[in-house]
N, C-alpha and C positions, 0 to 999 in steps of 0.2 A: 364411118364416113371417110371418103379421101384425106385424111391426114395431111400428102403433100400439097392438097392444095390450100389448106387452111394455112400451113406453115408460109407456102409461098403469099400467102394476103400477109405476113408477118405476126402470125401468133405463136406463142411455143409451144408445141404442142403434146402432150403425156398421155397416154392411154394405160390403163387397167385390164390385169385378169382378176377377176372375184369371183368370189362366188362357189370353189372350189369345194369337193369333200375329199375325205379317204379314202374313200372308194376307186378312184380312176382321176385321170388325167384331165376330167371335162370341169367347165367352168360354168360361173352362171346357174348353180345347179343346187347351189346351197341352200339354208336358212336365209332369208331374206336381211332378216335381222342385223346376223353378221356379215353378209353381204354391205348393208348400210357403213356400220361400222369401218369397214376395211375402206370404203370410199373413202368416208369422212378421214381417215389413220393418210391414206395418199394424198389428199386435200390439203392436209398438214404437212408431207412433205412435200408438195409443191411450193407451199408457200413459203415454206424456208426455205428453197431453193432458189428461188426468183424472187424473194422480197418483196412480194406483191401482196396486196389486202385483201383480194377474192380471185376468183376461177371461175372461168364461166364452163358451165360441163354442158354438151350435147352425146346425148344416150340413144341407144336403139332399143325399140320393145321392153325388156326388163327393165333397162337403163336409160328408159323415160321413169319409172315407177320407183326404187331402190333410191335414187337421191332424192326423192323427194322426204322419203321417210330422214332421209340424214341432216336434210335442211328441216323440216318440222317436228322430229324428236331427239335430234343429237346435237343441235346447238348449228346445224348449220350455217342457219339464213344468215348469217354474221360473216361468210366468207363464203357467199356465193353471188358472184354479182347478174348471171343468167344462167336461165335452166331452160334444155331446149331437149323436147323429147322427141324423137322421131319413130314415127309408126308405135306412138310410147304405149305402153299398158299400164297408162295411167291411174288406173281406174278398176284395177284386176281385169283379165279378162274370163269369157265366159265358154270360149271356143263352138259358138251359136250354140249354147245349153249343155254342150256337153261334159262341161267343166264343174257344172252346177249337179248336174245327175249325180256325178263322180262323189260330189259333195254330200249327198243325200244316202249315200251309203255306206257307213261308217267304216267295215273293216276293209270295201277297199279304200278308202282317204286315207286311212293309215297306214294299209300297204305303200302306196303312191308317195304317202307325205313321209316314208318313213328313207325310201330310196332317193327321190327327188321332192326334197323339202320345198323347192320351187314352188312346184305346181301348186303344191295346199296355199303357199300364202299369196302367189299370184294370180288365184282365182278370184273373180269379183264375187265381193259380200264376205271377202274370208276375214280374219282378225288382224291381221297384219295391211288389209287394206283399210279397215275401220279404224286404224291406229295410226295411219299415216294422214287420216285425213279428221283425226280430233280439232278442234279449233278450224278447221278451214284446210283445202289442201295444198295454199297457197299462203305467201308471207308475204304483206305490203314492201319489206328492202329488196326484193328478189326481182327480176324479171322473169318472165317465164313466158313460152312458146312451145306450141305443138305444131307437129308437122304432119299430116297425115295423107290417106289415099281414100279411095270409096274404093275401090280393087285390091284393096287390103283383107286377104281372107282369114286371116289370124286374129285381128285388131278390129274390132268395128268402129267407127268415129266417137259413138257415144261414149264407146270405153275409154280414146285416148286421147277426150279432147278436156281442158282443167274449166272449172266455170267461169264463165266473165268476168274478166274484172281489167280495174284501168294499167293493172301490169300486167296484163295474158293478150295472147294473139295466137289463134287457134287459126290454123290455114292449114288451105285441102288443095293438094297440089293440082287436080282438076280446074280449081277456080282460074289456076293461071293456064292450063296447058290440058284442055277438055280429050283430048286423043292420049294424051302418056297415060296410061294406065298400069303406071308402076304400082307393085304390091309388096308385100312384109317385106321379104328377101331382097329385092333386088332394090330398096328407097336409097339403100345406102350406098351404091353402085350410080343410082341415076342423077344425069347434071341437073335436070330442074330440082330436085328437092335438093341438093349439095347449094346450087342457089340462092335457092331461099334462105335456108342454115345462116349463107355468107351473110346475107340481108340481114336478116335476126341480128346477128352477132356484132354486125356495123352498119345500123342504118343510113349511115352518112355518107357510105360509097354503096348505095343500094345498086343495084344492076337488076334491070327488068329480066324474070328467067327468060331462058329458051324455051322455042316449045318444039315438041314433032311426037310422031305417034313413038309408043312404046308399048308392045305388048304385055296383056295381065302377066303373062308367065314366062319365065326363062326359057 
């Protein structure tokens, strides 16, 4: 997300690389698991830096899905005061079937899951998405919010939106701005969904988005 513009509303603002292997320079590419972990380990030094009691994290895609595992299996929800996933994969996703095929046959999964451990646990129905989602995949002290698109070819809504409840607020950036047809890539570039974020994060100075066309693709 724009960083400077979040800092400029006065928050302080800390971003993460996770996710990393030995393999190469890329991120986001890990075990999920530890991926979690390494959140929850930054989450910790933020908050001894700023002597504040929670963090509110907004994620893209992985980074809707990965803290949630850190809030409902590693003691999160106790130091997160909102979780905001944009274009999240909540919910694993399935890459419209192809993710699940991949799934179905064993020695490539372990090819795939052995190079990029990602993909095995961020497939929906994998163990690491059943795991994140034991008890609920939501915690009553937590807020939480998705932000999603229908021209999201990556993420389909049902993946990335969390179930109902009286702390979730699932918005589809269509509803406010039927012509932007922002997708995966560009949500975190575009000012209505950056909008909304702001809204989510302080209702009290909400600002109705902008709207105007925005092409599906870059």
């Amino acid at each position: 997300m724009h960083s400077p513009q979040l800092k400029a509303d006065g928050y302080c603002v800390f971003g993460l690389n996770y996710g990393g292997t030995n393999t190469g320079p890329f991120h986001q590419i890990g075990d999920m698991r530890v991926s979690a972990q390494q959140v929850g380990d930054y989450v910790d030094e933020i908050l001894a830096a700023t002597d504040a009691d929670r963090v509110d994290i907004v994620g893209h895609s992985q980074g809707g899905l990965v803290p949630l595992y850190y809030i409902n299996r590693l003691g999160g929800a106790s130091k997160v005061g909102t979780m905001i996933g944009v274009a999240a994969a909540t919910n694993g996703i399935s890459a419209y079937g192809m993710l699940n095929l991949l799934a179905g046959h064993p020695q490539a999964k372990d090819l795939v899951g052995r190079a990029i451990p990602a993909v095995d646990d961020g497939t929906a129905g994998s163990a690491f998405v059943a795991e994140t989602g034991v008890d609920g995949m939501t915690r009553p002290e937590v807020e939480y919010a998705t932000v999603s698109s229908r021209s999201d070819l990556v993420v389909q809504l049902s993946e990335s939106q969390l179930p109902p409840g009286p702390n979730v607020s699932n918005v589809v950036v269509q509803d406010f701005c039927a012509e932007n047809l922002t997708n995966h890539g560009t949500m975190v570039y575009d000012d209505t969904t950056l909008r909304i974020v702001r809204n989510l994060l302080d209702p009290a100075t909400a600002v109705t988005p902008g709207c105007h066309a925005v092409a599906p693709l870059p």
